[in-house]
C-alpha positions, 0 to 999 in steps of 0.5 A: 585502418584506411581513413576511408573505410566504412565504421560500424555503427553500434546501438546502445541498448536501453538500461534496464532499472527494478522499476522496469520489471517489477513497475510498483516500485515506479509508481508516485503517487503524490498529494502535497507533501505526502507520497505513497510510493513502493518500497525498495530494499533500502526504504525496507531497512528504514520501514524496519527502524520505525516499525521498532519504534513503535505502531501502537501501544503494547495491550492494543493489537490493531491487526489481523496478524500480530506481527508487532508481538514479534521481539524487536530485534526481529521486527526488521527481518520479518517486515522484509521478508513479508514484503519480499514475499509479496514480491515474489507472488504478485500476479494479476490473479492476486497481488498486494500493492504496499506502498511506503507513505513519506511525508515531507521526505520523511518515511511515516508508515505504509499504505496498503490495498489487496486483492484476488480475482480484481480483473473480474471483481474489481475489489480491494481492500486497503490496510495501513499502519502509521509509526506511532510518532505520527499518528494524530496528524491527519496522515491516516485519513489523506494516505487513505484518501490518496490509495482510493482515489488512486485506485477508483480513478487509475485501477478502475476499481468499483468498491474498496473494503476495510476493516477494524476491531471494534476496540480500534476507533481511530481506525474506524473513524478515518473509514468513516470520514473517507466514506466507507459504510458499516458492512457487518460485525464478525467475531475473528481470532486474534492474539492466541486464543482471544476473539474480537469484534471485527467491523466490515466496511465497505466504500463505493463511488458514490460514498467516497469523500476525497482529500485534495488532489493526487498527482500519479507517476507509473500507473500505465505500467502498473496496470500492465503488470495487473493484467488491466486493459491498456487506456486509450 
């Protein structure tokens, strides 16, 4: 080539990450030496492992689904795919925002709030689950802390719901400690043919007793991805 022809320039595009498409697994949301963050297909496999280890003890079933009924050699398979499935489905008409809770850089539970219709209601609920080497700590009541204040400070949430069993008083005591009111006592399904006492809790503003703190990475583009309105 002649030294004095003309080169083209090229423009490298920029590289494209999972984060980039799907932002929840860009968001960070940090207090101290906890972080909430989305899960990837690698946290699924250690989230798998503690769940085997144990949620809670065997005659106890905290959740609406009994999904820790499950045989343990399942339990891995069933968590991906109820995380793929939430994935797969979220949309600013419905989405479920579960986030991994670490502590000290290690992975602990999970931290969750859902919703339908959030652009016109502006609710949630939050749910979560600590392996039961953790709980006892005080991780419970600062994750909680740290979902509610991530979604009345950068979601522009207006009331956040949670409920319990009322036969589960660790997890009613966190939702009192952070605020959250008594909202009413439902009888539910729950394994097989048994009925439990299912307590309504309702947090606002107003009522809300914050931890220390959050630092937040990632929360325009999540906004985004919910269909919110951009901030000025």
């Amino acid at each position: 080539m002649d030294g004095g022809a003309a080169v083209v320039g090229c423009q490298t595009a920029a590289m494209v990450t999972i984060s980039d498409i799907y932002s929840v697994l860009g968001l960070r949301i940090r207090e101290g030496d906890l972080e909430l963050r989305g899960l990837t297909d690698d946290d699924l496999v250690l989230l798998g492992e503690l769940a085997q280890r144990g949620v809670h003890a065997p005659e106890q079933m905290p959740f609406y689904h009994p999904w820790t009924d499950a045989p343990v050699a399942e339990i891995p398979l069933g968590m991906a795919q109820y995380h793929w499935s939430q994935r797969a489905s979220f949309s600013p008409a419905r989405w479920s925002l579960d986030l991994g809770v670490w502590v000290g850089g290690e992975l602990v539970g999970t931290q969750g709030f859902g919703t339908h219709d959030y652009l016109v209601t502006r609710t949630g609920e939050t749910g979560s689950w600590l392996g039961i080497g953790h709980q006892g700590r005080g991780i419970g009541t600062r994750m909680r802390q740290a979902i509610c204040a991530f979604a009345f400070d950068h979601l522009d949430a207006v009331e956040i719901t949670s409920g319990a069993f009322l036969d589960n008083p660790a997890s009613i005591a966190v939702s009192h400690k952070v605020g959250y009111v008594d909202n009413g006592i439902t009888r539910k399904k729950r394994r097989g043919e048994e009925v439990a006492e299912h307590l309504a809790l309702r947090l606002t503003r107003e009522t809300f007793v914050r931890g220390e703190p959050i630092e937040v990475e990632g929360a325009a583009p999540l906004r985004r991805l919910m269909g919110l309105p951009e901030r000025g």
